[in-house]
C-alpha positions in Angstrom: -11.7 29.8 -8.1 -12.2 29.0 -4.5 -10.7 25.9 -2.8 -13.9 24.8 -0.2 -14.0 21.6 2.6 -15.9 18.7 1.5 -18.5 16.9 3.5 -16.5 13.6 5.4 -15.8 11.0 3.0 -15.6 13.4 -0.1 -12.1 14.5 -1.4 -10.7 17.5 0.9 -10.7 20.0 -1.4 -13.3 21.4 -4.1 -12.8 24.4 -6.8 -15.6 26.3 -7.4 -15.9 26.9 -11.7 -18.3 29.7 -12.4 -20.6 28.3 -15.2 -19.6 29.6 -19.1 -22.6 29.0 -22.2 -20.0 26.6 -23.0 -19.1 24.4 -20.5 -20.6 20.5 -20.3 -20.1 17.8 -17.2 -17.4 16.1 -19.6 -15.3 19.5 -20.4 -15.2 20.0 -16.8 -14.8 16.5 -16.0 -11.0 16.5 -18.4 -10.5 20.3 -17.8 -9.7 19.2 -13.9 -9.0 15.6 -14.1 -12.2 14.6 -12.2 -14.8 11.5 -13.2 -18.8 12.9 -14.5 -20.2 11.2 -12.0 -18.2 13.1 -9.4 -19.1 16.1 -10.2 -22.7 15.1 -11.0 -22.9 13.6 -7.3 -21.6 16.8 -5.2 -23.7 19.3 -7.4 -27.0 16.9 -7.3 -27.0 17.3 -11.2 -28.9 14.2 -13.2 -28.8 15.9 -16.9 -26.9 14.8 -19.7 -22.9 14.6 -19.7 -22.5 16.3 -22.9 -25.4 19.0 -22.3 -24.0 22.5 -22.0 -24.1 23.3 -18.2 -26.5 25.9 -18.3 -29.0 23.7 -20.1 -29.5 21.5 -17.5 -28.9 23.5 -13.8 -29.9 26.7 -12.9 -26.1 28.0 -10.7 -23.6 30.4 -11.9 -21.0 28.1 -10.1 -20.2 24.4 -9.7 -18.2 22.9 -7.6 -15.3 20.4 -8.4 -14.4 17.8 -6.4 -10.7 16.9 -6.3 -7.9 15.9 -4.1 -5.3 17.8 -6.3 -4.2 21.5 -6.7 -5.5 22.9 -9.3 -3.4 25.9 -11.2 -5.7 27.2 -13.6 -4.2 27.7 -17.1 -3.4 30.6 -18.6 -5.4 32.0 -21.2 -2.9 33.4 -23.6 -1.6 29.3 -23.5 -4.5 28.5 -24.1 -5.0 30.9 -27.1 -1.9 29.9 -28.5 -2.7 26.0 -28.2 -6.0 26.9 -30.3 -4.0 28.8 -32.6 -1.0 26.0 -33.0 -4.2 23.8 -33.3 -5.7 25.7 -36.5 -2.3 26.1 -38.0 -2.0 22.2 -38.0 -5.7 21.9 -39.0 -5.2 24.4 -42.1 -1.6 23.2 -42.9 -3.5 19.3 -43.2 -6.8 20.4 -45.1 -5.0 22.8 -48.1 -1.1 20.9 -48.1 -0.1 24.5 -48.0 3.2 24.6 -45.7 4.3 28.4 -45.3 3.7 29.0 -42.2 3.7 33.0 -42.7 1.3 32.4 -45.6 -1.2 30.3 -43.2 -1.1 32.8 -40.2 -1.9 35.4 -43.1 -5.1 33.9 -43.9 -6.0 32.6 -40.3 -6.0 36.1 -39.3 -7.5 38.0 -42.0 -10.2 35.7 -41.0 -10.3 36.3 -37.4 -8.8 32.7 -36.8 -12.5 31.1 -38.3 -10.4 28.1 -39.7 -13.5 27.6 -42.7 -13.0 30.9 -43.7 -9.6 31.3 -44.2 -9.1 28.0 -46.1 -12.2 28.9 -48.4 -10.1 32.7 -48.7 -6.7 30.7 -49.4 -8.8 27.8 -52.3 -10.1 31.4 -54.0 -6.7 33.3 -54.1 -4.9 29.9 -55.3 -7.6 29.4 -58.2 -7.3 33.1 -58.8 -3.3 32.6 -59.1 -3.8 29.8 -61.4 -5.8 31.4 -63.6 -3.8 34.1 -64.1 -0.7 31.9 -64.6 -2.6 30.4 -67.5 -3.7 33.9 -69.3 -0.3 34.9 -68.9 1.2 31.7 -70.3 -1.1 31.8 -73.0 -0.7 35.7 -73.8 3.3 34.4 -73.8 3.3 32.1 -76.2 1.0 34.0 -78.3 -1.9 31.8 -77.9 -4.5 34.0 -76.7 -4.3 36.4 -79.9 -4.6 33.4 -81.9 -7.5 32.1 -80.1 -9.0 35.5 -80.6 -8.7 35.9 -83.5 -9.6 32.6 -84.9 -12.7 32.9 -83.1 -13.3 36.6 -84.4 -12.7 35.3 -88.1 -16.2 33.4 -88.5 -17.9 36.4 -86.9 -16.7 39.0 -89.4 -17.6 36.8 -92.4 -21.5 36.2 -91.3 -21.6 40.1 -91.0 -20.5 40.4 -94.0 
């Protein structure tokens, strides 16, 4: 990012953001604390707010207006954030709270938070139903089951 002078009567300083697939006017506009119109005005850009950038201009890079100094964040904060953000998010959706137990699944699915809570539902249904075979093949239920059910079988063969 490069800090540029503005034109007389726009702030003093400007960043220059190099354009990502995934960046919009409003991103931008809360990523550096700067109003749409702003950053509509300086870069002659009349599409819509919440259209990806590269949808509606044709530059790799866009300036910023602002009077502040920027520090751009670091990604690994940023990464964790997302990451804190998807713990909270799985932790809310399943009621699981083992945080070791979340991480497991959030990573076995490359942190794709549908996928690891549709991997955790199928493991915990999984559990379940082998607490019940094992309860009933306890108590002696199953054999009974089994072979009540096998006893009408034998006598129509017969």
């Amino acid at each position: 990012m490069q800090h540029t002078e503005m034109k007389e009567g726009a702030p003093r300083k400007a960043i220059e953001h190099e354009i990502s697939d995934a960046d919009t006017l409003v991103g931008l506009a809360m990523r550096y604390d700067v109003d749409v119109e702003d950053i509509k005005r300086v870069n002659k850009i009349f599409g819509d707010k919440f259209a990806p950038l590269r949808h509606i201009t044709l530059k790799k890079k866009i300036t910023i207006p602002t009077d502040k100094s920027y520090k751009p964040v670091d990604p690994a904060v940023l990464e964790a954030l997302a990451k804190r953000k998807k713990i909270a998010q799985f932790r809310d959706r399943t009621k699981c709270e083992d945080d070791g137990e979340i991480k497991y699944y959030l990573e076995q699915s490359s942190w794709d938070l549908e996928k690891g809570i549709a991997d955790y539902v199928a493991d915990k249904a999984w559990a379940a139903e082998q607490e019940r075979k094992l309860k009933a093949a306890r108590s002696g239920c199953g054999d009974v089951a089994l072979a009540d059910m096998s006893q009408p079988l034998l006598k129509k063969v017969q």
